[in-house]
DSSP file (Angstrom, degrees, kcal/mol; ACC not computed):
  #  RESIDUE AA STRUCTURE BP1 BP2  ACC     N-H-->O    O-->H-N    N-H-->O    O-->H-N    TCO  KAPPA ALPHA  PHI   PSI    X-CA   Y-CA   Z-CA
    1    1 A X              0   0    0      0, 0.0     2,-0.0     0, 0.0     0, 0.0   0.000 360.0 360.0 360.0 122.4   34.8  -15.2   -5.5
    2    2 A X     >  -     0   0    0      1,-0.1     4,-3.5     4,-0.0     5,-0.3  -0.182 360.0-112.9 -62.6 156.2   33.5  -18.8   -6.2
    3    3 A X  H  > S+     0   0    0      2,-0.3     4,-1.0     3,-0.2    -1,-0.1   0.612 116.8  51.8-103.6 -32.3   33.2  -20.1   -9.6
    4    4 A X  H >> S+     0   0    0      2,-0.2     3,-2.1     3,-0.1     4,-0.9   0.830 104.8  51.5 -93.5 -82.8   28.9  -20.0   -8.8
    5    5 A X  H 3> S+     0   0    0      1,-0.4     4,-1.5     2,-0.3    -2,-0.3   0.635 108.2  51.9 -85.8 -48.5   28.7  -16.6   -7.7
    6    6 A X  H 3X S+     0   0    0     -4,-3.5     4,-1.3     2,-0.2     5,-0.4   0.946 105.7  57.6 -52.7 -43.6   30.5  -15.4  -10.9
    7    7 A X  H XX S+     0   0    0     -3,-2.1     4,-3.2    -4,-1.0     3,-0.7   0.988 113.2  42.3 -43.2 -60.3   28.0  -17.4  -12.9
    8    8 A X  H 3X S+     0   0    0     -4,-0.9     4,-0.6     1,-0.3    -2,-0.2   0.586 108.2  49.6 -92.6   3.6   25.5  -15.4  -11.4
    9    9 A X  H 3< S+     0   0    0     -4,-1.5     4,-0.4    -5,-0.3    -1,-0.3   0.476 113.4  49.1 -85.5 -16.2   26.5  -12.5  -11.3
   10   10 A X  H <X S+     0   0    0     -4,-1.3     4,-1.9    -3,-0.7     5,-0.4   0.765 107.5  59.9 -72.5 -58.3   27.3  -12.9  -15.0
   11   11 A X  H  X S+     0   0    0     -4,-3.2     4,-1.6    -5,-0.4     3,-0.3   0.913 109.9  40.4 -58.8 -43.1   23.7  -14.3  -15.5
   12   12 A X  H  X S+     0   0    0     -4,-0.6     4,-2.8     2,-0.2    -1,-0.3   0.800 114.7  51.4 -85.1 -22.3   22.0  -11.1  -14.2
   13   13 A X  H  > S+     0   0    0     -4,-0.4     4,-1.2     1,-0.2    -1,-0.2   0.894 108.0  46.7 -73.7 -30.0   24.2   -8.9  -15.9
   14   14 A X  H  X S+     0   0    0     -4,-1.9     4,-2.3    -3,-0.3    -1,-0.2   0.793 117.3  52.9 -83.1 -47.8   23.8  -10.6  -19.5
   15   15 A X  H  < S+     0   0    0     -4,-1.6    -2,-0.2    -5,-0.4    -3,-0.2   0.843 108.6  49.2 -87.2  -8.2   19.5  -10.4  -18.6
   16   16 A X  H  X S+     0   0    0     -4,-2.8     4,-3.2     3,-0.1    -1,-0.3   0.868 107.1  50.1-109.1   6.3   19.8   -7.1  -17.9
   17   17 A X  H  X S+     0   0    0     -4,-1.2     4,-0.8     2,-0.2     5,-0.2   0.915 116.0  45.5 -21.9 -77.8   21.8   -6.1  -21.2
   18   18 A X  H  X S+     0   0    0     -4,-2.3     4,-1.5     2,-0.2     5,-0.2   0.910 107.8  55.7 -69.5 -35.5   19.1   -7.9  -23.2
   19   19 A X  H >> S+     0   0    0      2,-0.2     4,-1.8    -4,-0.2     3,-0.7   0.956 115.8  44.4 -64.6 -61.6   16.1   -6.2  -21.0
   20   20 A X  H >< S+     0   0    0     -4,-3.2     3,-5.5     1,-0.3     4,-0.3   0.709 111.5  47.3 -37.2 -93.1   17.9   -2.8  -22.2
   21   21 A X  H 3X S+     0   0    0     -4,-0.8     4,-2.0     1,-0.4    -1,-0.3   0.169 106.8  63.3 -59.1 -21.3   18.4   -3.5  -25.5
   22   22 A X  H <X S+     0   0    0     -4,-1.5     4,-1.7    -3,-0.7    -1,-0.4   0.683 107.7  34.9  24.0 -60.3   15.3   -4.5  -25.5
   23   23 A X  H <X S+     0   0    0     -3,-5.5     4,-2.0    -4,-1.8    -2,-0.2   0.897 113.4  57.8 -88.1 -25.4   13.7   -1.3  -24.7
   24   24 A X  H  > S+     0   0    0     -4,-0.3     4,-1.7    -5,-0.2     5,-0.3   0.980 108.3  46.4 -60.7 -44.8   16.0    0.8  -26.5
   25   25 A X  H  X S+     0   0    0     -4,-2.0     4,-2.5     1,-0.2     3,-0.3   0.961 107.7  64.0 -75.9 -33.4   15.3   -1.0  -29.6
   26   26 A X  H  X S+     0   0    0     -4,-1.7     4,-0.6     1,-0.2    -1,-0.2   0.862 109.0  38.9 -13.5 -57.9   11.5   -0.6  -28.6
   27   27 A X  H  X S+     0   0    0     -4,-2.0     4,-1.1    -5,-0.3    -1,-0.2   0.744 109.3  60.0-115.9   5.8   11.7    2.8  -28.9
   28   28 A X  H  X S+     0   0    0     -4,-1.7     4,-1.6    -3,-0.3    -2,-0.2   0.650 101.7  50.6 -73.9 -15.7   13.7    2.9  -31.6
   29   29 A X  H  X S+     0   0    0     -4,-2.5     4,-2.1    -5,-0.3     5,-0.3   0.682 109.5  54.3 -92.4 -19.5   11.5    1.3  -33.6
   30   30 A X  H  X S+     0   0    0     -4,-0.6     4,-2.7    -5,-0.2    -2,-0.1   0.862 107.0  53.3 -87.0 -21.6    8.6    3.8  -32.4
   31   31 A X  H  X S+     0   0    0     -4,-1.1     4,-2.3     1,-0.2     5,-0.3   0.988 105.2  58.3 -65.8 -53.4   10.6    6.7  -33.4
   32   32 A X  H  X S+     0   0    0     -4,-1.6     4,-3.2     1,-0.2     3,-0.2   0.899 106.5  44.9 -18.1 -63.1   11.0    5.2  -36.8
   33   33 A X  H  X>S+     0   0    0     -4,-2.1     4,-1.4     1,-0.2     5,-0.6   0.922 106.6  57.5 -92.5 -19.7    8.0    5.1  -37.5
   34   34 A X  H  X5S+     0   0    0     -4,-2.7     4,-7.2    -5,-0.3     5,-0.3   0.996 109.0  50.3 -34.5 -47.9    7.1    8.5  -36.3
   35   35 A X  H  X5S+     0   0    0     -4,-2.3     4,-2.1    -3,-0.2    -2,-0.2   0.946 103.3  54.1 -71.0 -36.7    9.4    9.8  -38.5
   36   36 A X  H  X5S+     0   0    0     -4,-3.2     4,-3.1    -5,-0.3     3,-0.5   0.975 110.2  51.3 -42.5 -84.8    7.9    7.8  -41.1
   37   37 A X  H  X5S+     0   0    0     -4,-1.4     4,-3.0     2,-0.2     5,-0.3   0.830 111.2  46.9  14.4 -80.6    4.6    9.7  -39.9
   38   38 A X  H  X<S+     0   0    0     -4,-7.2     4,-1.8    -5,-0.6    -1,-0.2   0.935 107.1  56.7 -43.9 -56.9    6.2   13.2  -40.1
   39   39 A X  H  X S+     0   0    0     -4,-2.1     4,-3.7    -3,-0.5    -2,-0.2   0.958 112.2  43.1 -24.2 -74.7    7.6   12.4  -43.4
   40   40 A X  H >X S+     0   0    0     -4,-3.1     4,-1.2     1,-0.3     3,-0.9   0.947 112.7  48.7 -49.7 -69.5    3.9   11.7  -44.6
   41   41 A X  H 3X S+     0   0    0     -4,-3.0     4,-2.5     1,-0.3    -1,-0.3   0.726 110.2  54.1 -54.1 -29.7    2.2   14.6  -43.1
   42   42 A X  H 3X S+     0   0    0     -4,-1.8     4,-1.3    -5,-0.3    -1,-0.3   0.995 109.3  47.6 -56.3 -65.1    4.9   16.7  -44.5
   43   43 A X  H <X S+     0   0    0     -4,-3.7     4,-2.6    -3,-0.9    -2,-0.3   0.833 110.5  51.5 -46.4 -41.4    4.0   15.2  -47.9
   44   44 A X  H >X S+     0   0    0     -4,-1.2     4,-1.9     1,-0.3     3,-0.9   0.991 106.8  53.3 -76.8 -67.1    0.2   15.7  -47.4
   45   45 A X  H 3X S+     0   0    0     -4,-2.5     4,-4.9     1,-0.2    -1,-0.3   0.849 110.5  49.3 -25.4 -38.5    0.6   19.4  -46.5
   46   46 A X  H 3X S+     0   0    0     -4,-1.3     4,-2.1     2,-0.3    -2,-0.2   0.901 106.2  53.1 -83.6 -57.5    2.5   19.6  -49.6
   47   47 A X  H <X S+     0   0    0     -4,-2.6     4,-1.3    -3,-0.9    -1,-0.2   0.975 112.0  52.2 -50.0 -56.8   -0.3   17.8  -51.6
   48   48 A X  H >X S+     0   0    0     -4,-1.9     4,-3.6     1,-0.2     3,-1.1   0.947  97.9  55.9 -62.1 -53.2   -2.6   20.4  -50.2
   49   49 A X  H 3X S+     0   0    0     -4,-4.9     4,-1.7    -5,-0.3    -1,-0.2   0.858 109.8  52.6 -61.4 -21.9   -1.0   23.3  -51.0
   50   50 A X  H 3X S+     0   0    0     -4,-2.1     4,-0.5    -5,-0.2    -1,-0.2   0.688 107.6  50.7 -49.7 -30.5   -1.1   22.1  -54.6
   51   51 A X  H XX S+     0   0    0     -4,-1.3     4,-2.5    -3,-1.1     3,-0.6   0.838 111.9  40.8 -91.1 -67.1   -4.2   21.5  -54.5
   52   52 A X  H 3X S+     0   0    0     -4,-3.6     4,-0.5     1,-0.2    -2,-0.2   0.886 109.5  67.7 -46.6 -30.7   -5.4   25.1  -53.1
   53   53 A X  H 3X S+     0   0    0     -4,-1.7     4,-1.7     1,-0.2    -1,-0.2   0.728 103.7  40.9 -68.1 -40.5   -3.0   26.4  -55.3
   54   54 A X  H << S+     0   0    0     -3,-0.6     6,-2.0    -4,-0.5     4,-0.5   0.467 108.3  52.5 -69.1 -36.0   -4.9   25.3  -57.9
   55   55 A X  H >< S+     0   0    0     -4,-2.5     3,-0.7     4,-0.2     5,-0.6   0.568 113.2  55.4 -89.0-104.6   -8.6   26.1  -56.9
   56   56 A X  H 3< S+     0   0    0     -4,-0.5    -2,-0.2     1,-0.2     3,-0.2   0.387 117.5  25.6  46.4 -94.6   -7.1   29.4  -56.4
   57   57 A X  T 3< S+     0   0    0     -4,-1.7    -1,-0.2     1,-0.2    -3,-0.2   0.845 131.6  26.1 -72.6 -45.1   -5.6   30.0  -59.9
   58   58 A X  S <  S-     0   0    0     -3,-0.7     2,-0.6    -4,-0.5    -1,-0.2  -0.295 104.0-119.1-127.2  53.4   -7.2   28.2  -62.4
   59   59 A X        +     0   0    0     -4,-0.5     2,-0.2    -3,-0.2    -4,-0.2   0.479  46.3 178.1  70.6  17.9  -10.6   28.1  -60.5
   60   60 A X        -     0   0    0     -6,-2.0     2,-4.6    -2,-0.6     3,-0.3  -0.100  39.9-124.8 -77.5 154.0  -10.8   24.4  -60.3
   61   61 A X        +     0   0    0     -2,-0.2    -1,-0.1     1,-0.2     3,-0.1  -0.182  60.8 133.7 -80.2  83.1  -13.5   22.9  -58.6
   62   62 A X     >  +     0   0    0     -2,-4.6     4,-2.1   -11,-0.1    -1,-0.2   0.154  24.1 124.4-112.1  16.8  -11.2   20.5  -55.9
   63   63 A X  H  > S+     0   0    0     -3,-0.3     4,-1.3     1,-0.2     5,-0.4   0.950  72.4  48.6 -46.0 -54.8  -13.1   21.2  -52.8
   64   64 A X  H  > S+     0   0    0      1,-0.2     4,-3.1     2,-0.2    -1,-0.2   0.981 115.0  47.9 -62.6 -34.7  -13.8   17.3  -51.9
   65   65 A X  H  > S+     0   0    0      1,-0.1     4,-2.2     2,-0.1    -2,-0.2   0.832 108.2  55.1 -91.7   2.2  -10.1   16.6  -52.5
   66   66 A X  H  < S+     0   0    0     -4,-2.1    -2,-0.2     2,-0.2    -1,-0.1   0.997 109.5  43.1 -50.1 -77.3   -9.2   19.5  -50.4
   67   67 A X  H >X S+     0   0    0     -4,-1.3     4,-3.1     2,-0.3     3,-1.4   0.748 109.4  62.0 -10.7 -60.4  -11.3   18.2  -47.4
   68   68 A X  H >X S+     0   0    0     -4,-3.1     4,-1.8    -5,-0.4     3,-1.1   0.992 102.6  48.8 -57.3 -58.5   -9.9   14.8  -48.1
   69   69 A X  H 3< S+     0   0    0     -4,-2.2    -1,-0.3     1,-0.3    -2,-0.3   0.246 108.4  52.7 -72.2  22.0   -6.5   16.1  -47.5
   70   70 A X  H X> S+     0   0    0     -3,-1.4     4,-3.5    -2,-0.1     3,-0.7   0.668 111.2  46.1 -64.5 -49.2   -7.4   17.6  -44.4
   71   71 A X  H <X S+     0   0    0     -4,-3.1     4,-2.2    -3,-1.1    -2,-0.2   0.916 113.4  49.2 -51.9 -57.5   -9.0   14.5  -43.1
   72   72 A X  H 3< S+     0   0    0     -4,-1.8    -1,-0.3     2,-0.2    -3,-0.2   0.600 109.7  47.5 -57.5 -36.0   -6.3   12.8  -44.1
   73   73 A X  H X> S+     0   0    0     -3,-0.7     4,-2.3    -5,-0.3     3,-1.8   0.850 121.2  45.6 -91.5 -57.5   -3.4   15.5  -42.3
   74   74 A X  H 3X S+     0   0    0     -4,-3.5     4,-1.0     1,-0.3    -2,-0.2   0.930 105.4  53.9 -67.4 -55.2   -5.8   15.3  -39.0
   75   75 A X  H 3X S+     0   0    0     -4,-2.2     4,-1.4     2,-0.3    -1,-0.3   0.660 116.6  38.8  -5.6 -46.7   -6.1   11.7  -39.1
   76   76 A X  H X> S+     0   0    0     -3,-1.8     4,-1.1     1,-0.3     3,-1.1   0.947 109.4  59.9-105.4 -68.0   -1.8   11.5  -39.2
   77   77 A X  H 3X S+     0   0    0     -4,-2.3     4,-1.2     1,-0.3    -2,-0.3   0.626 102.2  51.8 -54.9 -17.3   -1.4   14.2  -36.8
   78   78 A X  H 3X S+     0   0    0     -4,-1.0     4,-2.6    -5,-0.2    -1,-0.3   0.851 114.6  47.0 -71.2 -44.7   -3.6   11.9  -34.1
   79   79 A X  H <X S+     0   0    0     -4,-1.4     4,-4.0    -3,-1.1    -2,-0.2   0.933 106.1  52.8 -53.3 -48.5   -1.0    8.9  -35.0
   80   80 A X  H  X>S+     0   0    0     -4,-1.1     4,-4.2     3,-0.2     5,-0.6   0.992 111.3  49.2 -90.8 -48.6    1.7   11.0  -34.6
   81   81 A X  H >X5S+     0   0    0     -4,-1.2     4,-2.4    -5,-0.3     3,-1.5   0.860 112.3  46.0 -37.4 -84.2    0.0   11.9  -30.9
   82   82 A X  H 3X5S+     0   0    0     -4,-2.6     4,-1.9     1,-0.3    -2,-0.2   0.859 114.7  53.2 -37.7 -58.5   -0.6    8.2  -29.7
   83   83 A X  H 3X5S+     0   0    0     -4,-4.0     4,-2.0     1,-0.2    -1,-0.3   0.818 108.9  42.7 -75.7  -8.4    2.8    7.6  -30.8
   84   84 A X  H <X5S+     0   0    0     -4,-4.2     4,-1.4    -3,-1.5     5,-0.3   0.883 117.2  48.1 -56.7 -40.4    4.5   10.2  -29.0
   85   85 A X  H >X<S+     0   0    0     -4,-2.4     3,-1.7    -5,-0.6     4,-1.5   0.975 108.0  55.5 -59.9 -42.0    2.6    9.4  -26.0
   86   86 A X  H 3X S+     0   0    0     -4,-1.9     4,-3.8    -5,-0.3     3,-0.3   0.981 111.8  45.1 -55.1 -61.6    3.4    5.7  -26.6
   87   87 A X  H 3X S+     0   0    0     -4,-2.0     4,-0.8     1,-0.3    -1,-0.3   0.504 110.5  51.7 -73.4   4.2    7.4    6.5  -26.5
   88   88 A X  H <X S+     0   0    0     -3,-1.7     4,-0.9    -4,-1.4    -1,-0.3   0.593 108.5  48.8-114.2  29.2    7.2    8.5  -23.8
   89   89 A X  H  < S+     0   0    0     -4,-1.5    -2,-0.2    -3,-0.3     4,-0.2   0.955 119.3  42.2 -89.6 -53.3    5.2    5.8  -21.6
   90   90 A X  H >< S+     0   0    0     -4,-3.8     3,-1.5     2,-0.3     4,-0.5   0.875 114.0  50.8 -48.9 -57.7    7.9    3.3  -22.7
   91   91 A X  H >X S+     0   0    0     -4,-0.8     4,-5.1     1,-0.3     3,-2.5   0.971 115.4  44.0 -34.7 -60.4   10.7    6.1  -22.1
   92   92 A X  T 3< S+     0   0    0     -4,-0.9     4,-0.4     1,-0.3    -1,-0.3   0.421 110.4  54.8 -78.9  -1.9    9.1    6.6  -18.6
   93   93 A X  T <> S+     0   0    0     -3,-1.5     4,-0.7    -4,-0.2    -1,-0.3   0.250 111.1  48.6 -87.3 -23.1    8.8    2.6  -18.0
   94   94 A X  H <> S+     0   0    0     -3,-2.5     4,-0.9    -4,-0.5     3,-0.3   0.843 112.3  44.0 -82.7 -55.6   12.5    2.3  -18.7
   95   95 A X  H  X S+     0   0    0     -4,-5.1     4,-4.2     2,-0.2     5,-0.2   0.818 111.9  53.5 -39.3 -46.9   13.4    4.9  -16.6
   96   96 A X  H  > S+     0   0    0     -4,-0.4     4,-2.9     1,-0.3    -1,-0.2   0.889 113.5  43.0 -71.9 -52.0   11.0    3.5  -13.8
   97   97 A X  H  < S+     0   0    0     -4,-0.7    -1,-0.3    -3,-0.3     4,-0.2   0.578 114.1  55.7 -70.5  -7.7   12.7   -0.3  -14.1
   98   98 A X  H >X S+     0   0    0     -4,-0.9     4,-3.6     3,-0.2     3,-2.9   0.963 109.0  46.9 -62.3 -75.3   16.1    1.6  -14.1
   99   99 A X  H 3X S+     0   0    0     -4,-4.2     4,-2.2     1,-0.3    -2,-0.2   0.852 113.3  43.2 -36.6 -58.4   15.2    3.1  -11.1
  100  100 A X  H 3< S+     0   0    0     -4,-2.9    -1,-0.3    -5,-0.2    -2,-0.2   0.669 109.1  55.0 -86.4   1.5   14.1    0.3   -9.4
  101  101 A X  H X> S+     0   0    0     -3,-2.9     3,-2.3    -4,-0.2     4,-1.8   0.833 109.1  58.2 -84.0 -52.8   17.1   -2.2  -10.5
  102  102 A X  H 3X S+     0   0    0     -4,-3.6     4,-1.1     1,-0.3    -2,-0.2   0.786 108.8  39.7 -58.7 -41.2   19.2    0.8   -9.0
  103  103 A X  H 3< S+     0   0    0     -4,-2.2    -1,-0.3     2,-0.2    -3,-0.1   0.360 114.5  53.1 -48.8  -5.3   17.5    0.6   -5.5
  104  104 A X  H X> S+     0   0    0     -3,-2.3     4,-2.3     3,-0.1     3,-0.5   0.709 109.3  46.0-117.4 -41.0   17.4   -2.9   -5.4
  105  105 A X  H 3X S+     0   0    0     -4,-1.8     4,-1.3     2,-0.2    -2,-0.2   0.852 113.9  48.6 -61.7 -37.4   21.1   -3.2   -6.1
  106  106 A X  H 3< S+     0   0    0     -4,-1.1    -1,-0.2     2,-0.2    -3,-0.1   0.154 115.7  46.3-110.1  18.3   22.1   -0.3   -3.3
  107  107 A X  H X> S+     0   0    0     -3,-0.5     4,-3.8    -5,-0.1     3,-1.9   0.457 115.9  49.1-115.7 -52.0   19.7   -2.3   -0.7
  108  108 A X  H 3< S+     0   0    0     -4,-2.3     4,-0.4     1,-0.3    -2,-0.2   0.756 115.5  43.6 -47.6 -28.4   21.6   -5.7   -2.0
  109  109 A X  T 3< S+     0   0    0     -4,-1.3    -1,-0.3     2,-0.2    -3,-0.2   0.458 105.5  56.6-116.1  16.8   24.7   -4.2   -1.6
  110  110 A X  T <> S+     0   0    0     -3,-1.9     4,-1.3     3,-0.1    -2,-0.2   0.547 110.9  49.9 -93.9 -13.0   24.2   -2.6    1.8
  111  111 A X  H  X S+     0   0    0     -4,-3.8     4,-1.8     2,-0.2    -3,-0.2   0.742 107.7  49.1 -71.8 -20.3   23.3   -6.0    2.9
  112  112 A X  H  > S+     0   0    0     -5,-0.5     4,-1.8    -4,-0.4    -3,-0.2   0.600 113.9  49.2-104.4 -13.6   26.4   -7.6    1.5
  113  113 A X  H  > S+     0   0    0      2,-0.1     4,-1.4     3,-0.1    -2,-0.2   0.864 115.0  45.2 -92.5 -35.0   28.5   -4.5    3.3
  114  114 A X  H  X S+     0   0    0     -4,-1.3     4,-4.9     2,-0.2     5,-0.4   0.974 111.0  51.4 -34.0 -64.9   26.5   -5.4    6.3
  115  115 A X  H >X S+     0   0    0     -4,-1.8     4,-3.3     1,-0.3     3,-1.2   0.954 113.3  48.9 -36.2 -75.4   27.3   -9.4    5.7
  116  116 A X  H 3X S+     0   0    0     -4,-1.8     4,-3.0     1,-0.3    -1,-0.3   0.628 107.7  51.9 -62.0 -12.3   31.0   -8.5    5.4
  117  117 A X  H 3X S+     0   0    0     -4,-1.4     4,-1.5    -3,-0.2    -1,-0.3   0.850 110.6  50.7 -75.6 -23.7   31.2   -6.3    8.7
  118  118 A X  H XX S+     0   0    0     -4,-4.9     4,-1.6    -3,-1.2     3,-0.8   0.979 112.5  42.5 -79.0 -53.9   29.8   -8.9   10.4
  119  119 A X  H >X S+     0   0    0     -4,-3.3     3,-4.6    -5,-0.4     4,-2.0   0.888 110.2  57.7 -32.6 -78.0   32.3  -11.4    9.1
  120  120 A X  H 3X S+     0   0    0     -4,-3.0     4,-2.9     1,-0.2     5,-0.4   0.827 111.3  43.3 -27.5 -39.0   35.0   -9.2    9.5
  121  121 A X  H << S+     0   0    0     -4,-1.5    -1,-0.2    -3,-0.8    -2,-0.2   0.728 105.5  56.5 -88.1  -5.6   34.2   -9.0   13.0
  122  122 A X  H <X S+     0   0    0     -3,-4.6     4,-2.9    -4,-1.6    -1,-0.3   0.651 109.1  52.7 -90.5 -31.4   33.5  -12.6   13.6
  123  123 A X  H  X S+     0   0    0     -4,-2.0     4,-2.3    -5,-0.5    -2,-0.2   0.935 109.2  48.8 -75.0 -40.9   37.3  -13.0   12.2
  124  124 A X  H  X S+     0   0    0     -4,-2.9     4,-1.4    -5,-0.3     5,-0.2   0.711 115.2  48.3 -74.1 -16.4   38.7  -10.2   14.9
  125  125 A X  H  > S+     0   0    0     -5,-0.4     4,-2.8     2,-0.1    -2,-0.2   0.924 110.8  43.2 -90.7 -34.4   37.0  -12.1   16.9
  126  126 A X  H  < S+     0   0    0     -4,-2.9     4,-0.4     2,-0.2     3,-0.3   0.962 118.2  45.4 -17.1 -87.7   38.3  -15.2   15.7
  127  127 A X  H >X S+     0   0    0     -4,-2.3     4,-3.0     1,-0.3     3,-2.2   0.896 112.8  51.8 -69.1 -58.7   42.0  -13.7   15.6
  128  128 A X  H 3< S+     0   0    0     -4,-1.4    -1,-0.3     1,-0.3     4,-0.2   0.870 102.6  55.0 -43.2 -51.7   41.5  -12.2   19.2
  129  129 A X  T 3X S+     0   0    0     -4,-2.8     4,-1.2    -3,-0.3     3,-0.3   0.799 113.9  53.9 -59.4 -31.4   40.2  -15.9   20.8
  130  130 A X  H X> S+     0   0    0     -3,-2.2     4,-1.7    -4,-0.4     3,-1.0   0.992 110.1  43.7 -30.0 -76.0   44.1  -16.9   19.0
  131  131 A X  H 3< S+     0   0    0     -4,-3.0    -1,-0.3     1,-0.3    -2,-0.2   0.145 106.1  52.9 -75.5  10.1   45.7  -14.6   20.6
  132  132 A X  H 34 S+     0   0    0     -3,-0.3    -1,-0.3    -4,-0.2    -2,-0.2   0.482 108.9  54.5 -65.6 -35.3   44.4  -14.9   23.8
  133  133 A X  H <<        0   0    0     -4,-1.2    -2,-0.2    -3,-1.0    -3,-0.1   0.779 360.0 360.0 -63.0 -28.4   45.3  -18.9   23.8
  134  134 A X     <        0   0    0     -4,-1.7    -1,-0.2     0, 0.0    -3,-0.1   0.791 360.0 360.0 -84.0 360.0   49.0  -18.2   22.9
C-alpha cells in the first residue's frame, strides 16, 4: 500500500469518526435535555398535587393556580413530544447515513475485488507470455 492511499484511507476514516461522534453527541445532548423535561414535569405534578391537596382540605380557593399547573404540565408534555420525535429523526438519519456509507463501501470494495481479479489475471497472463518465451 502506497504512502498516499494510507493517507486517504486514514483521511476518511478520521471524517467519519468525527461525523459519528457528531451525531452521538447530537443526541446526547437531546436526551439531556428531555430528561431535564421529565424531571420538570415530574416536579409540576408534584406541585399539583399540593395544590389540590389543599383546595381539598383546608378549602382554599387555588383554582387559577390549579389550571396554571395544568397549562403548564401540557405545555411540557408537548416539548417532551417534539423532542422525542426530534431524537428519533436524528436516530433514524444516523442510521440512514450508516446505511448508506455501508453500501457505498461494499460497492467500493467489489470494484477493488474486481480491479484485483483483473490484475491478477493480467499477471498470469504476464507470467504465462514468460513462460512461453523460455
Amino acid at each position: 500500500m502506497k504512502w498516499e492511499e494510507i493517507k486517504t484511507h486514514f483521511s476518511k476514516a478520521t471524517k467519519k469518526a468525527a461525523s459519528k461522534t457528531k451525531d452521538f453527541a447530537d443526541i446526547t445532548a437531546l436526551k439531556f435535555k428531555l430528561k431535564g423535561l421529565e424531571i420538570t414535569i415530574c416536579e409540576e405534578y408534584e406541585n399539583l398535587g399540593r395544590l389540590y391537596y389543599s383546595f381539598t382540605q383546608d378549602n382554599e380557593d387555588n383554582k387559577s393556580k390549579i389550571n396554571e399547573k395544568t397549562a403548564k404540565i401540557l405545555e411540557i408534555k408537548t416539548e417532551i413530544a417534539a423532542l422525542e420525535a426530534e431524537i428519533k429523526e436524528a436516530k433514524e438519519t444516523s442510521k440512514a447515513q450508516n446505511e448508506a456509507e455501508k453500501a457505498q463501501k461494499e460497492t467500493a470494495d467489489g470494484a477493488n475485488v474486481y480491479e484485483g481479479t483483473t490484475e491478477k489475471s493480467e499477471a498470469e497472463t504476464k507470467a504465462e507470455k514468460d513462460d512461453d518465451k523460455k
